[in-house]
C-alpha positions in Angstrom: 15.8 -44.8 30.7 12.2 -44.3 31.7 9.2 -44.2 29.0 8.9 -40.9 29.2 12.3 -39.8 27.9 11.8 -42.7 25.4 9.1 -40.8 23.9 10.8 -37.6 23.9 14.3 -39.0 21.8 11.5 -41.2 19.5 10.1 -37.3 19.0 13.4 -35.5 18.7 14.7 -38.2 15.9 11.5 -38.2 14.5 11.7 -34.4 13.8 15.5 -34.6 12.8 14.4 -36.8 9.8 11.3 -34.7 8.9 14.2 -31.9 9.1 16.5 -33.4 7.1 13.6 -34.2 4.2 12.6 -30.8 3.9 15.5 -29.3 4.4 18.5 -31.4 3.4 21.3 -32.7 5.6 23.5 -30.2 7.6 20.4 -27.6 7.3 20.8 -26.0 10.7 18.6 -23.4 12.0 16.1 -22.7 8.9 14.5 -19.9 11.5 14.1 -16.7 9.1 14.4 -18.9 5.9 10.9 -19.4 5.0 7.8 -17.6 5.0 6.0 -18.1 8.8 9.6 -16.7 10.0 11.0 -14.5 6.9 12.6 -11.3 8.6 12.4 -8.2 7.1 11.7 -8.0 3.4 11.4 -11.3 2.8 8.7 -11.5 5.2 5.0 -11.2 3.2 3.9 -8.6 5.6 7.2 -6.6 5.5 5.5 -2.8 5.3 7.5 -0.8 2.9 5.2 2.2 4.3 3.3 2.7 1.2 -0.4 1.8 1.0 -2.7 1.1 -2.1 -6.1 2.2 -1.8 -9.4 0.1 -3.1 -9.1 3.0 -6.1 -5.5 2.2 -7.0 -4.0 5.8 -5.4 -1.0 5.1 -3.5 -1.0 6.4 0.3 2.5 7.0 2.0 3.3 8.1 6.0 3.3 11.4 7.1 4.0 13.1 10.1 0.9 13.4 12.0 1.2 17.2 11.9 1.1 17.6 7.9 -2.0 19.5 6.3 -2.6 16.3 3.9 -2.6 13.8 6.8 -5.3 11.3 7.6 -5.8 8.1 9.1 -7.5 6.9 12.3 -7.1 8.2 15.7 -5.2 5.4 16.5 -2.4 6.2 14.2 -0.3 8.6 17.0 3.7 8.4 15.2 1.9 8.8 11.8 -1.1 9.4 9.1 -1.2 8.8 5.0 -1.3 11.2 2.7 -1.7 10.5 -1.2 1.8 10.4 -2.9 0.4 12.6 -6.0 -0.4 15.4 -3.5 3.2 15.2 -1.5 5.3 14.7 -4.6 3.1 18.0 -6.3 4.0 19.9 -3.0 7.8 19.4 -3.0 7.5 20.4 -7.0 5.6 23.6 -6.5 7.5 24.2 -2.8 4.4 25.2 -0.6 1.6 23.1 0.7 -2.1 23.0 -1.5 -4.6 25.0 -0.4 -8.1 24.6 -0.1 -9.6 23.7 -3.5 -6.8 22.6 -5.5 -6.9 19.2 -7.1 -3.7 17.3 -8.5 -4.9 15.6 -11.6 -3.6 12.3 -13.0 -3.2 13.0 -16.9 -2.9 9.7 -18.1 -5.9 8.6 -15.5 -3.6 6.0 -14.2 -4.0 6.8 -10.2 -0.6 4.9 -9.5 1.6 7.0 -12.6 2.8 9.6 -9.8 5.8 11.2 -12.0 5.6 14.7 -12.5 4.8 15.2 -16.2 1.7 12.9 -15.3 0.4 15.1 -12.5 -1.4 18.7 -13.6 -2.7 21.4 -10.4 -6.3 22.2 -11.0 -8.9 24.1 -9.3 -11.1 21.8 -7.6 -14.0 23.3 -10.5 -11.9 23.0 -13.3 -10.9 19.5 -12.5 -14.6 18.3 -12.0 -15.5 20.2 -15.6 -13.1 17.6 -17.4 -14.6 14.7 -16.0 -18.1 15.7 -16.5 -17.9 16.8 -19.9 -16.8 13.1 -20.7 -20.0 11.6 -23.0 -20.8 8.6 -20.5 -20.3 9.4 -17.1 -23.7 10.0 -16.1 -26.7 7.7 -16.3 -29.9 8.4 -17.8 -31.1 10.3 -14.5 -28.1 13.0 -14.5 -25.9 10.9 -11.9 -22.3 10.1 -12.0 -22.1 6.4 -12.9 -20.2 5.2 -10.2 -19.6 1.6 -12.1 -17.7 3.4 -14.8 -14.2 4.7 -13.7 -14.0 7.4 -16.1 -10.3 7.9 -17.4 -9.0 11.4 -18.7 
């Protein structure tokens, strides 16, 4: 046996016991087992094709072709839409058109049940939230640090 392959069964038994202590004995494979190699939904990057946005709305796939769809040009098999917006359109049975809002009535942007969501005129909806005492600074403009909650 030359040196070389002495180094390389040193290595192999080497790794075996560092195996067996992390593992146990009889172990096996322990590919897809932990995180680096998790498959599927145990993975931490598994994409459950929802999205949550830096405002807490949620974003789901579309097909490309859907009025609500955007995303970058990149995107070719799909866009986002907003979940409120899609699960209004299947409850009213036509697509919005230009200038209605859907409304979150609780003002929790990730509450996407049906009695929670109201269709507005884009007017009406920005009425409500700036008749709220507090949402504008002492100049007349919308306080963007203060998410104002209806």
């Amino acid at each position: 046996m030359t040196s070389v392959e002495k180094a390389r069964e040193r290595k192999r038994k080497w790794r075996k016991r560092k195996h067996e202590l992390r593992y146990g004995k009889n172990a096996g494979n322990m590919s897809g087992r932990h995180g680096n190699h998790a498959k599927g939904s145990r993975n931490a990057r598994w994409n459950t094709k929802k999205l949550i946005t830096s405002h807490g709305y949620i974003l789901v796939r579309v097909d490309p072709s859907h009025p609500r769809a955007f995303g970058p040009p990149r995107l070719k098999s799909f866009k986002y839409a907003y979940e409120h917006d899609i699960i209004m359109e299947r409850h009213i049975g036509r697509n919005l058109v230009k200038g209605e809002v859907v409304h979150h009535k609780n003002g929790k942007c990730d509450d996407n049940r049906i009695e929670n969501l109201l269709l507005e005129t884009f007017s009406d909806h920005a009425k409500k939230h700036v008749s709220v005492p507090g949402c504008r600074d002492k100049l007349g403009r919308f306080n963007s640090k203060k998410r104002i909650r209806l």
